[in-house]
Backbone as JSON, one array per atom type, in Angstrom:
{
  "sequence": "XXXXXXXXXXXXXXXXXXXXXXXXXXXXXXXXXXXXXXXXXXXXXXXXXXXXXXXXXXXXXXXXXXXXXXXXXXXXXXXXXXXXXXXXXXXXXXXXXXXXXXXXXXXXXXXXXXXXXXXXXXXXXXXXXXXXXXXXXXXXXXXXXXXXXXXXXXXXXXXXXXXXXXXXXXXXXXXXXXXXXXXXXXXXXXXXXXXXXXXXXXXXXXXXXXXXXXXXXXXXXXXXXXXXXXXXXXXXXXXXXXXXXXXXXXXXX",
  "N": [[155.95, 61.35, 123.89], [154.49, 59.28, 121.84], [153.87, 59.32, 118.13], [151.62, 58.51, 116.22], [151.61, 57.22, 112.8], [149.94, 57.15, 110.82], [147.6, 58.34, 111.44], [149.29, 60.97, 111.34], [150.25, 61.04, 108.67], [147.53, 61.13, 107.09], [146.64, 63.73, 108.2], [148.88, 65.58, 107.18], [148.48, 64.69, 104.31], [145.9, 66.4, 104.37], [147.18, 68.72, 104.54], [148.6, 69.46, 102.36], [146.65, 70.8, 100.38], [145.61, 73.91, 99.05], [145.7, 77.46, 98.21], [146.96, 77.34, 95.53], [146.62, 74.77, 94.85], [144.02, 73.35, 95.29], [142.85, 71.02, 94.18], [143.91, 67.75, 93.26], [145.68, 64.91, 91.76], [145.86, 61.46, 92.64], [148.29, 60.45, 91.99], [149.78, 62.84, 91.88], [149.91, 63.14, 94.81], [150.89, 61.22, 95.82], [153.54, 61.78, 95.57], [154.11, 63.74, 96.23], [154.23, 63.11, 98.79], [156.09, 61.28, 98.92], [155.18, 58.31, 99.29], [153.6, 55.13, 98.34], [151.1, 54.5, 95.98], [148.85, 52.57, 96.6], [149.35, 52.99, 99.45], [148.84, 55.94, 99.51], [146.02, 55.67, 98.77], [144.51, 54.55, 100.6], [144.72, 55.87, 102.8], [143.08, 58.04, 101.53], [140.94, 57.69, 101.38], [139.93, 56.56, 103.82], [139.7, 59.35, 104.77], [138.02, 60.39, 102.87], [135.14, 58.77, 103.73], [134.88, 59.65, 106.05], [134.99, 62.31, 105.02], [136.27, 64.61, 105.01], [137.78, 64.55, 102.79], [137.07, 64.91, 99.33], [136.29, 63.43, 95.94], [136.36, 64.24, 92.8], [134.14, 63.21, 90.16], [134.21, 63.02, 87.77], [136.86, 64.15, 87.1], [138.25, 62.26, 88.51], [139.92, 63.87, 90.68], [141.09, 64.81, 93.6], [140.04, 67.0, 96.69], [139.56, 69.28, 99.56], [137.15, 68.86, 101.61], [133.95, 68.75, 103.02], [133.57, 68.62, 105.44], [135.8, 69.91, 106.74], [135.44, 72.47, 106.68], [133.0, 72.78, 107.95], [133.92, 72.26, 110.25], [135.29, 74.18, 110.61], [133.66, 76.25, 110.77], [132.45, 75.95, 113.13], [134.11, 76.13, 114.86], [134.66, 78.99, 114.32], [132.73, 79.98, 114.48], [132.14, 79.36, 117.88], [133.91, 80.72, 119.37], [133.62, 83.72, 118.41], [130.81, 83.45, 119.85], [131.18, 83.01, 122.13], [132.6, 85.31, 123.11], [131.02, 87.69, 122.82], [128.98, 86.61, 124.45], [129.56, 85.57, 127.2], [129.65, 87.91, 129.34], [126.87, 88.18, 129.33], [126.23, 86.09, 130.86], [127.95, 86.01, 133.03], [126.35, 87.81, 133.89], [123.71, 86.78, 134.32], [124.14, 84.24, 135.89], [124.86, 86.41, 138.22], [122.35, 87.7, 138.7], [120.88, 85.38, 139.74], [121.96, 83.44, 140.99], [122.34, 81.25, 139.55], [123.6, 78.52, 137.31], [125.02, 79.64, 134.9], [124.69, 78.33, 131.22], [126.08, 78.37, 128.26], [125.6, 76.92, 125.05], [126.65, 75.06, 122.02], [125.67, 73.72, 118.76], [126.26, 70.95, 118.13], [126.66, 68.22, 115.6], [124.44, 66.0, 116.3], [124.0, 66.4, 118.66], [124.72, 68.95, 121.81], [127.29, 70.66, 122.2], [128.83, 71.9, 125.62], [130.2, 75.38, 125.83], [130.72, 77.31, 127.62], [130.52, 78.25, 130.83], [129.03, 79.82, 133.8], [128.81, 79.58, 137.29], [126.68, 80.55, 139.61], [126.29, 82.2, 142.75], [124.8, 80.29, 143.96], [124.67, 78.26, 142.85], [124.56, 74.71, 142.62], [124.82, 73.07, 140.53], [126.78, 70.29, 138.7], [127.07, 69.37, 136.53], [127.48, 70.32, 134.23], [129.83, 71.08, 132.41], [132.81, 72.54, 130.45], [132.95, 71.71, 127.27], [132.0, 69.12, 127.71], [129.32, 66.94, 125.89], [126.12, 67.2, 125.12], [122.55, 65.46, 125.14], [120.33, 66.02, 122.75], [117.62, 65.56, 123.32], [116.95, 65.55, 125.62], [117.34, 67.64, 127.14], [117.14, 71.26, 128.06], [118.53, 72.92, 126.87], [119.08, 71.7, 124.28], [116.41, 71.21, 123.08], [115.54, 73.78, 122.6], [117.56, 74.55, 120.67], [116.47, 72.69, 118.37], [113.75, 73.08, 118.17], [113.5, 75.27, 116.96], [114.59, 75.08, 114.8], [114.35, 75.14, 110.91], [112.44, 73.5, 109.2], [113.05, 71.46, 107.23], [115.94, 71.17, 107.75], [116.33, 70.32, 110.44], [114.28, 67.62, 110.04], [116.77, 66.83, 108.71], [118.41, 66.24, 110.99], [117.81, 64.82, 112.74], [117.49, 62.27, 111.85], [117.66, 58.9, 112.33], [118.69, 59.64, 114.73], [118.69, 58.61, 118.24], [116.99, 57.53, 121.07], [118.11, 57.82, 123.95], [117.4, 56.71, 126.98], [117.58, 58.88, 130.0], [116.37, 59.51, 132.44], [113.55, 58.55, 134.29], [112.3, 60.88, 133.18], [112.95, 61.16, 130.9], [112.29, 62.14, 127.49], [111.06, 59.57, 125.09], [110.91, 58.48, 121.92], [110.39, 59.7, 118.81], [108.28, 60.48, 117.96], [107.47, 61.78, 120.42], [109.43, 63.76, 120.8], [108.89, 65.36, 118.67], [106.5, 66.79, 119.42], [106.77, 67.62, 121.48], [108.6, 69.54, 120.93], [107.16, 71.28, 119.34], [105.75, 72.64, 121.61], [107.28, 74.09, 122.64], [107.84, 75.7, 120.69], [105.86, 76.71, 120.89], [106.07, 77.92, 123.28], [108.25, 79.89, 123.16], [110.33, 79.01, 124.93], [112.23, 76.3, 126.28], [111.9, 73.33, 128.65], [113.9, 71.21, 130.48], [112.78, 68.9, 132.15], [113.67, 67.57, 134.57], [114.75, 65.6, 133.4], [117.11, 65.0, 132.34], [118.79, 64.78, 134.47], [117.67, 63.2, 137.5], [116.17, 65.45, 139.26], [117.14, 68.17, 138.81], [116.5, 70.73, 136.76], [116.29, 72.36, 134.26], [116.1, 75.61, 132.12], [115.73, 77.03, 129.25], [116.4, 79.09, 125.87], [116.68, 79.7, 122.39], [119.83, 80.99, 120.36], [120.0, 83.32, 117.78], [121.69, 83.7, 114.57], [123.33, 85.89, 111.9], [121.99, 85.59, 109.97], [119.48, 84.99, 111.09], [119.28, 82.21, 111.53], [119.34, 79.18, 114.43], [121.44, 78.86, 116.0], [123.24, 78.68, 118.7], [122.05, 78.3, 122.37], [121.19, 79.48, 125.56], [121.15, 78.69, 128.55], [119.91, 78.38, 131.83], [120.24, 76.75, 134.75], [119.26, 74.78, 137.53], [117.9, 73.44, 140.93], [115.49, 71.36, 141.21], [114.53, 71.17, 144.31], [115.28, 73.47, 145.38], [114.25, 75.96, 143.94], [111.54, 77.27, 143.01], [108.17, 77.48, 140.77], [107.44, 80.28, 140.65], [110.44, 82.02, 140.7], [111.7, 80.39, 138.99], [110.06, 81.12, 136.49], [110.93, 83.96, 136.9], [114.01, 83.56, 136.49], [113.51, 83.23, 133.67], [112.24, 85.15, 132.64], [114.82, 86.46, 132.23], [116.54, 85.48, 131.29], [115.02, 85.3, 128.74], [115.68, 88.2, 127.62], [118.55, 88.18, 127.8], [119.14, 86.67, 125.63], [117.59, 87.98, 123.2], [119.63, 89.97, 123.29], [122.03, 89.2, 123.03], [121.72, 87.91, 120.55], [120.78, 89.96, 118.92], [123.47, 91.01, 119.22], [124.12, 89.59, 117.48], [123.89, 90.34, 115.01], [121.54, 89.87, 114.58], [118.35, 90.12, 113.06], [114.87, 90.41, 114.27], [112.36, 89.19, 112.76]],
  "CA": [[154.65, 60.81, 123.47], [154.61, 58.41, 120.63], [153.46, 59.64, 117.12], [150.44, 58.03, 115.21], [151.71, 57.45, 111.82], [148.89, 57.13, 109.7], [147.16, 60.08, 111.6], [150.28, 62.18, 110.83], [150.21, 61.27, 107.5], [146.5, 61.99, 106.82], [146.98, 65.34, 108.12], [149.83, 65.87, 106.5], [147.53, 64.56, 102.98], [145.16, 67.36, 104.08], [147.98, 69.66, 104.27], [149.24, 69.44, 100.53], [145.86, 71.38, 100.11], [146.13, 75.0, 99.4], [145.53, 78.32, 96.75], [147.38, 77.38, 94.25], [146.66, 73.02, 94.74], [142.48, 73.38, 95.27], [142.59, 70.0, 93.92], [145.05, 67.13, 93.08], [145.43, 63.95, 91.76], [146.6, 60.78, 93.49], [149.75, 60.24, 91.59], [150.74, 63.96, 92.68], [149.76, 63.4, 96.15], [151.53, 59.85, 95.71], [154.92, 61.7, 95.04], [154.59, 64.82, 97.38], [154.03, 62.5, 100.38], [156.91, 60.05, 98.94], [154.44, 57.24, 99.32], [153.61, 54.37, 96.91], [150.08, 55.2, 95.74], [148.16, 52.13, 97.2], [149.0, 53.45, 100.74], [148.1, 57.16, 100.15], [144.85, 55.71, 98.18], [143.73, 54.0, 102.1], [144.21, 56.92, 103.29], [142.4, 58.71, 101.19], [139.33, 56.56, 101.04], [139.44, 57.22, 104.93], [139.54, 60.57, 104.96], [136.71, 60.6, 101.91], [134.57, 58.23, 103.94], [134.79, 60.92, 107.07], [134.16, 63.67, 104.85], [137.13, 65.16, 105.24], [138.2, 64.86, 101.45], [135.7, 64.95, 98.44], [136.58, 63.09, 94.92], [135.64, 64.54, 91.61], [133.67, 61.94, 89.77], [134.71, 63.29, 86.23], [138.45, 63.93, 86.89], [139.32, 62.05, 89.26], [140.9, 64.29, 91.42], [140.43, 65.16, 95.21], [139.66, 68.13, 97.15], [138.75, 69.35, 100.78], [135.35, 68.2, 101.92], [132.45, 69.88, 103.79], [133.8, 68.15, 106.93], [136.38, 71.13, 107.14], [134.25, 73.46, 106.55], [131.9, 72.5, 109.28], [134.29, 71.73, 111.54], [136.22, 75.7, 111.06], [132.84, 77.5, 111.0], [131.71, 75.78, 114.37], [135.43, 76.79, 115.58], [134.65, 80.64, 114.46], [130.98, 80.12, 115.71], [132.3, 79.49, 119.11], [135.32, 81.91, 119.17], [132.52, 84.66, 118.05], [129.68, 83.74, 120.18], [131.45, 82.93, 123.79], [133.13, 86.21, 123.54], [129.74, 88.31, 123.14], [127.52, 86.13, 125.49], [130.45, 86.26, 128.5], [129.27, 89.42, 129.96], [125.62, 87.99, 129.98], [126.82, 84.53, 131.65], [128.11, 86.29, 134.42], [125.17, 88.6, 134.5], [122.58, 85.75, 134.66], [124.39, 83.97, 137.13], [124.89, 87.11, 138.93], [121.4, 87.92, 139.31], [119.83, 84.34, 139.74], [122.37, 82.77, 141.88], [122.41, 79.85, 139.52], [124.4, 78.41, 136.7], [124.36, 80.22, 133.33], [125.44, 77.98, 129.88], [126.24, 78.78, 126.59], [125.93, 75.67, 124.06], [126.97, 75.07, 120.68], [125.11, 72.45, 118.56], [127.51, 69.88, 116.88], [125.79, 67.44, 114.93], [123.38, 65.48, 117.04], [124.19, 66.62, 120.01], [125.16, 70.43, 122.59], [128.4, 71.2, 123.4], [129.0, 73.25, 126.59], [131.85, 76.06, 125.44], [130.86, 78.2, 128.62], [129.15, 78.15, 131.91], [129.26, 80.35, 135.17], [127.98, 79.41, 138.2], [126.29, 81.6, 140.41], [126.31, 82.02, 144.09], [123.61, 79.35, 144.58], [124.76, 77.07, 141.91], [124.81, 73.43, 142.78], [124.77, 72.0, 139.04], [128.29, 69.98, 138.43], [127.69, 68.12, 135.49], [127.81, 71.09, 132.43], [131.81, 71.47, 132.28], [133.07, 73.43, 128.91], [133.77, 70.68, 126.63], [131.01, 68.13, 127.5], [128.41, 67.15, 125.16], [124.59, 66.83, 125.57], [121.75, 64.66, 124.22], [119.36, 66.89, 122.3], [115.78, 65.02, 123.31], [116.57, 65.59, 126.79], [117.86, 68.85, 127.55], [116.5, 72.53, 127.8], [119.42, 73.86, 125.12], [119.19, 70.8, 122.54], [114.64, 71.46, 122.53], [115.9, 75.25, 121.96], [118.06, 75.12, 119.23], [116.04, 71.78, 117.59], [112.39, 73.51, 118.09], [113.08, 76.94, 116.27], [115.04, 74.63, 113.19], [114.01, 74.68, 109.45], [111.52, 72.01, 108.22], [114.55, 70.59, 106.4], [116.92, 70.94, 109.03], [115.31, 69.14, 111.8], [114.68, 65.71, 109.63], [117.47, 65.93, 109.13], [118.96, 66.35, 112.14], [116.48, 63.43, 113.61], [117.88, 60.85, 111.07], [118.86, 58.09, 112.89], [118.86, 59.76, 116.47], [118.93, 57.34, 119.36], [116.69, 58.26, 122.2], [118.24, 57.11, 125.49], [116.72, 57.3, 128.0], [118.84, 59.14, 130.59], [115.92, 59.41, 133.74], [112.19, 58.09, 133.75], [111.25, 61.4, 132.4], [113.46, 61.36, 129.29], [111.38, 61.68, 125.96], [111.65, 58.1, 124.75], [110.6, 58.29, 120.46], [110.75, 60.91, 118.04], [106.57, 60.76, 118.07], [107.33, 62.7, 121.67], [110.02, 64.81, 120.86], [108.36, 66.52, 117.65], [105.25, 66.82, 120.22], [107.4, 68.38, 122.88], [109.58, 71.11, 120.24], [105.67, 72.26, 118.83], [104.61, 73.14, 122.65], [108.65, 75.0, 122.85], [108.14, 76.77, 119.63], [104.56, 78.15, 121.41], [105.88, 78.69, 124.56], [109.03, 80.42, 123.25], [111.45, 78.93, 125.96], [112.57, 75.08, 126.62], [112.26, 73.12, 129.55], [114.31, 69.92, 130.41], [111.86, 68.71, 133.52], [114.23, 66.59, 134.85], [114.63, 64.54, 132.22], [118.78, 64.67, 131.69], [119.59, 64.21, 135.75], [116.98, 63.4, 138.53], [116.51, 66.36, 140.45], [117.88, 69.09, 137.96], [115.37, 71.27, 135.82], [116.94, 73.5, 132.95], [115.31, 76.23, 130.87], [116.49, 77.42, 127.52], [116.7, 79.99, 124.94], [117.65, 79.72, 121.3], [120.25, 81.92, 120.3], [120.11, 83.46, 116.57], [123.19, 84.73, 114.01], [122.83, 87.17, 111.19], [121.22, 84.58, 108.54], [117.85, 84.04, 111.21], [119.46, 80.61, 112.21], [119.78, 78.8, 115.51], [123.27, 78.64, 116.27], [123.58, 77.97, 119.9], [121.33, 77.95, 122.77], [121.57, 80.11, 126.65], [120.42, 78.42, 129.69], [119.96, 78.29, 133.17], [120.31, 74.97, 135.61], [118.53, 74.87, 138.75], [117.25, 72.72, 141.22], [114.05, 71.45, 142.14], [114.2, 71.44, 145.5], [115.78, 74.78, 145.92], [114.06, 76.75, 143.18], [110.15, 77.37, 142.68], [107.77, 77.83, 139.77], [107.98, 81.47, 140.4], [111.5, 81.46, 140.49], [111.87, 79.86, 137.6], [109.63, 82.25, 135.66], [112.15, 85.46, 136.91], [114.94, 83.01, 135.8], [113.39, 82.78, 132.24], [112.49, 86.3, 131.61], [116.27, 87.06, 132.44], [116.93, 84.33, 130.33], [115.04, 85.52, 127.37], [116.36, 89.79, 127.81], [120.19, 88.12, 127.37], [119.66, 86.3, 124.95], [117.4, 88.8, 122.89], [120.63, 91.09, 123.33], [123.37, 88.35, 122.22], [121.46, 87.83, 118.91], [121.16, 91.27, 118.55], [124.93, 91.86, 118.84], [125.59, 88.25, 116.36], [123.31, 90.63, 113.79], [119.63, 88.64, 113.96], [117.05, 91.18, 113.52], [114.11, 89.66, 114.61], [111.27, 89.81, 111.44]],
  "C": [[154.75, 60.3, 122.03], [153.32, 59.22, 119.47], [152.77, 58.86, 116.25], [150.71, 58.02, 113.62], [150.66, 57.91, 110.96], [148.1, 58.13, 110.19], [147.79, 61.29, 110.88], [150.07, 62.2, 109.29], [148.91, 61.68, 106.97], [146.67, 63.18, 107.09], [147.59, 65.97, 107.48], [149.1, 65.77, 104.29], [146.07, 66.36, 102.97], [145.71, 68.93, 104.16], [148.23, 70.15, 102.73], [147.53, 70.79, 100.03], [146.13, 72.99, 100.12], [145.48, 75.88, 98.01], [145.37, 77.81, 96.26], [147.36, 75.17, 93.99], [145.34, 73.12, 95.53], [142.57, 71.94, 95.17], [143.88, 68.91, 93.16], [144.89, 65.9, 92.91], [146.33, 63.15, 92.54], [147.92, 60.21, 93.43], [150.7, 61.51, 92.53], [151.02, 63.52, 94.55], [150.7, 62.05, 96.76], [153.22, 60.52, 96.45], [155.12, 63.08, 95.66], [154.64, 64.0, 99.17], [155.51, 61.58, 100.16], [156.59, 58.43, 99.8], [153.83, 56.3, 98.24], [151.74, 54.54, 97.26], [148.84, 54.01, 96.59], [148.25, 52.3, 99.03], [148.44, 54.75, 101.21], [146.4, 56.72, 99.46], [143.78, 54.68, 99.48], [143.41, 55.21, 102.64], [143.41, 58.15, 102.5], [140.87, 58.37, 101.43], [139.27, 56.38, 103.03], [138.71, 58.55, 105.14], [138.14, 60.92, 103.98], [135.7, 60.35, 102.96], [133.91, 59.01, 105.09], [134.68, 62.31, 106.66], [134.82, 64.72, 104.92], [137.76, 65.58, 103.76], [136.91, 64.29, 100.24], [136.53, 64.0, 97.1], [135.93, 63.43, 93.54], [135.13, 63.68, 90.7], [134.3, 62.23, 88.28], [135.84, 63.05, 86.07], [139.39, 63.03, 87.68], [140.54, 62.35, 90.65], [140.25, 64.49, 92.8], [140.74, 66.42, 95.32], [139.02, 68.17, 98.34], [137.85, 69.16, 101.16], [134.9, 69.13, 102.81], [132.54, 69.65, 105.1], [134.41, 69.44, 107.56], [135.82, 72.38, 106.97], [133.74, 73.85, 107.9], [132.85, 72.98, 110.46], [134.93, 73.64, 111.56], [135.14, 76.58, 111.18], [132.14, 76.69, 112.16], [133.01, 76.34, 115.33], [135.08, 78.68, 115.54], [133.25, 80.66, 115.31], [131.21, 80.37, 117.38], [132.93, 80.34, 119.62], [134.53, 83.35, 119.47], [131.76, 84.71, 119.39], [130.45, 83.67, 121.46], [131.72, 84.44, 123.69], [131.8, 87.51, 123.7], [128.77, 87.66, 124.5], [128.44, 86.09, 127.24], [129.9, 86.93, 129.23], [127.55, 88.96, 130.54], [125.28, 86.7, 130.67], [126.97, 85.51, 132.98], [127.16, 87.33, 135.05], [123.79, 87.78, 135.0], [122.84, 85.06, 135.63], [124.6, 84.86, 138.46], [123.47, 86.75, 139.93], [120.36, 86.58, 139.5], [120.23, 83.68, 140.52], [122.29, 81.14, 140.94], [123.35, 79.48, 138.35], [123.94, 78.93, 135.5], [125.39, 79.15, 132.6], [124.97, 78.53, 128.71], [126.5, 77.34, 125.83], [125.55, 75.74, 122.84], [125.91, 73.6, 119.97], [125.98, 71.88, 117.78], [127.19, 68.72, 116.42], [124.52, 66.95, 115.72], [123.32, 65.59, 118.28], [124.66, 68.56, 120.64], [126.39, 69.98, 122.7], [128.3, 72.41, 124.3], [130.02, 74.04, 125.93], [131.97, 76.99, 126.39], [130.09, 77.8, 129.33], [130.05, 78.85, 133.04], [128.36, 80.23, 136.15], [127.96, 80.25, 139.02], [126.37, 81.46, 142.01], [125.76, 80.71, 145.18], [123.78, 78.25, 143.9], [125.16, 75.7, 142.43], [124.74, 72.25, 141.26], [126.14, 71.86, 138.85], [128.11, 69.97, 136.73], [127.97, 68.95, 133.83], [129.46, 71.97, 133.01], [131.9, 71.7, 130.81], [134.0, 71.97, 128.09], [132.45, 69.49, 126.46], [129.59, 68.19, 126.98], [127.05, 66.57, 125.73], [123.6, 66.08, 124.68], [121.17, 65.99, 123.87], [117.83, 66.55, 122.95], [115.62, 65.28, 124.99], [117.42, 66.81, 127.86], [116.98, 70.2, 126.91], [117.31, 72.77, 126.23], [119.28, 72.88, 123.97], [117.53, 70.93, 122.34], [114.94, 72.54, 122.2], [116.05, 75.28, 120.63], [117.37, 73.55, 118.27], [114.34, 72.67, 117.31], [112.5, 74.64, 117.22], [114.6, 76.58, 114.81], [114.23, 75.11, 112.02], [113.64, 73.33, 109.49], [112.32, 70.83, 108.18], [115.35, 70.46, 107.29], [116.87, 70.18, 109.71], [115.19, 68.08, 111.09], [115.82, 65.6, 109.66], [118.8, 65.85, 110.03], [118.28, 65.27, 112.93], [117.1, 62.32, 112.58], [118.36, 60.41, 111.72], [119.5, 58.49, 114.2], [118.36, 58.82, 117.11], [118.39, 58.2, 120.63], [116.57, 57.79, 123.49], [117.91, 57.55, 126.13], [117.71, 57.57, 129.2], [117.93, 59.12, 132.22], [114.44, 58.7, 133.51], [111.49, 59.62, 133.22], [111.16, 61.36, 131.12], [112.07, 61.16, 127.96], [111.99, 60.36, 125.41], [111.64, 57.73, 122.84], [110.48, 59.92, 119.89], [109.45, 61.48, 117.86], [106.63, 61.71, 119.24], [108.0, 63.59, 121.36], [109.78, 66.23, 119.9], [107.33, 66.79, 118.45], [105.91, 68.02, 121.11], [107.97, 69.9, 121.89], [108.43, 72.23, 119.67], [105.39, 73.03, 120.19], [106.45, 73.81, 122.94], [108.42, 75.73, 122.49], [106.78, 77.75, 120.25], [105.1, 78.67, 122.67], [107.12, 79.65, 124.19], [110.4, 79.99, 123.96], [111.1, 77.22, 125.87], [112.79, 74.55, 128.0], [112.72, 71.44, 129.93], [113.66, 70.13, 132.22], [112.4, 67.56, 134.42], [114.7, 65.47, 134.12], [116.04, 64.2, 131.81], [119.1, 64.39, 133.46], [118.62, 64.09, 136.59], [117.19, 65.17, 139.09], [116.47, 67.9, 139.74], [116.58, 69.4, 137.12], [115.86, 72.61, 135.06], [115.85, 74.18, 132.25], [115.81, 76.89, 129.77], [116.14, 78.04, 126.78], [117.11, 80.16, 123.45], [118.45, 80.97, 121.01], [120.55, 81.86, 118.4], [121.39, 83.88, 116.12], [122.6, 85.66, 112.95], [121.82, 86.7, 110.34], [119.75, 84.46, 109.62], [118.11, 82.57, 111.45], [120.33, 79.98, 113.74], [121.25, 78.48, 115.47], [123.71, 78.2, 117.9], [121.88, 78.22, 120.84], [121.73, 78.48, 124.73], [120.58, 79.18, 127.72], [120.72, 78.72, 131.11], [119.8, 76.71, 134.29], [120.04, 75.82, 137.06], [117.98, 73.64, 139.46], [116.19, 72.98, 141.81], [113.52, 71.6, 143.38], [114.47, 72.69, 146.03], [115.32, 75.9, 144.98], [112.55, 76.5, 142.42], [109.43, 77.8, 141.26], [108.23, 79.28, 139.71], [108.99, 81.91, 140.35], [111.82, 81.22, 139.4], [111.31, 80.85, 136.44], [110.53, 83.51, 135.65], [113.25, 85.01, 136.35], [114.99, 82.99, 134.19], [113.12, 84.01, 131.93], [113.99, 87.36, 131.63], [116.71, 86.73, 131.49], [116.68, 85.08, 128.49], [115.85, 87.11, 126.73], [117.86, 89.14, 127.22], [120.24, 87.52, 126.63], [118.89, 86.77, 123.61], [118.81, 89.88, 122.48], [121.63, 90.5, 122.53], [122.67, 88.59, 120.79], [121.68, 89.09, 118.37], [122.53, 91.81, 117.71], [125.64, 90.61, 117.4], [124.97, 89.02, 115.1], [122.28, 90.21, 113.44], [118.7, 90.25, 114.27], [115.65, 90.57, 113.49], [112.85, 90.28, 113.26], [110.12, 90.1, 111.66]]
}
């Protein structure tokens, strides 16, 4: 398999990073890469632009960015939280016969990082890996409705609200409408609105700080699964994921 230079070498630029080299100028980084300085100063001014490397306005020098950051505390986030919520995945699908997920939020959008389907489960489309809109899913009204003030704008900057069925929420005038009548009811419901047919309910899930961090659901269909139904589905729903927070350290105030 053929090797991506200029990938390798960025990586390799965010390698040189370390203890005792926090920060570095572009001559050094010039003459540890054995590169002439207008090719590591492209790639830098990539990697800046993605957030990946920061530039000190005073000295001059560079330093790791908030990208890596992000990106290693959504890696421990997940690592952490699948391995606690496991046990209540296969307990929710146990007792419901339908599919249990676990999703992460990663910028403007869910990732799946778990799901078990239950005896009765006919939902394909949440596979561990694939990401979700927020405006039209149970888990992205979860963990967007029980945000910070601050958070939420700006997490809405510049979202794009496709429409994925005719129920989809279509403007951001609906979706702040829709996360107020979440935050009263406690629980999230995507009403068809991400696949014909399909009707999700949702859960936010807390960490130690009191902040949404992921988001527990259940997938079901409409034709095979009744209001009442659905209600025994959701106070299962809320019991496991009451318990997860518990164990990530949220004490409820």
């Amino acid at each position: 398999m053929p090797i991506i230079q200029s990938v390798e070498r960025a990586l390799q630029i965010l390698d040189l990073f370390d203890e005792q080299n926090s920060e570095l100028k572009i001559t050094d980084i010039s003459k540890r890469m054995n590169l002439h300085k207008s090719t590591v100063h492209s790639l830098l001014k990539t990697l800046q632009v993605q957030r990946y490397i920061e530039q000190d306005g005073a000295s001059g020098k560079y330093r790791l960015g908030m990208k890596l950051f992000e990106r290693g505390n959504l890696l421990l986030q997940s690592m952490d939280i699948r391995g606690i919520a496991r046990k209540y995945l296969l307990d929710l699908a146990a007792n419901t016969g339908q599919t249990a997920n676990l999703v992460l939020l990663d910028g403007q959008a869910g990732v799946y990082i778990d799901k078990v389907e239950g005896p009765r489960a006919a939902i394909r489309y949440s596979r561990i890996g694939r990401r979700i809109p927020l405006h039209c899913s149970a888990v992205g009204k979860a963990m967007a409705a029980f945000m910070g003030e601050a958070e939420l704008k700006e997490l809405l900057a510049g979202y794009i609200y496709e429409k994925q069925t005719a129920k989809t929420i279509g403007s951001e005038v609906e979706f702040v409408q829709e996360l107020a009548a979440v935050r009263a009811a406690g629980v999230a419901i995507d009403h068809e609105e991400n696949e014909p047919g399909v009707r999700c309910a949702a859960v936010p899930l807390y960490n130690y700080e009191g902040r949404v961090t992921a988001a527990l659901s259940i997938s079901t269909l409409t034709s095979s699964v009744d209001e009442a139904e659905l209600d025994s589905c959701i106070a299962l729903l809320r019991q496991a994921a009451a318990d997860i927070s518990a164990q990530m350290g949220y004490r409820a105030r």
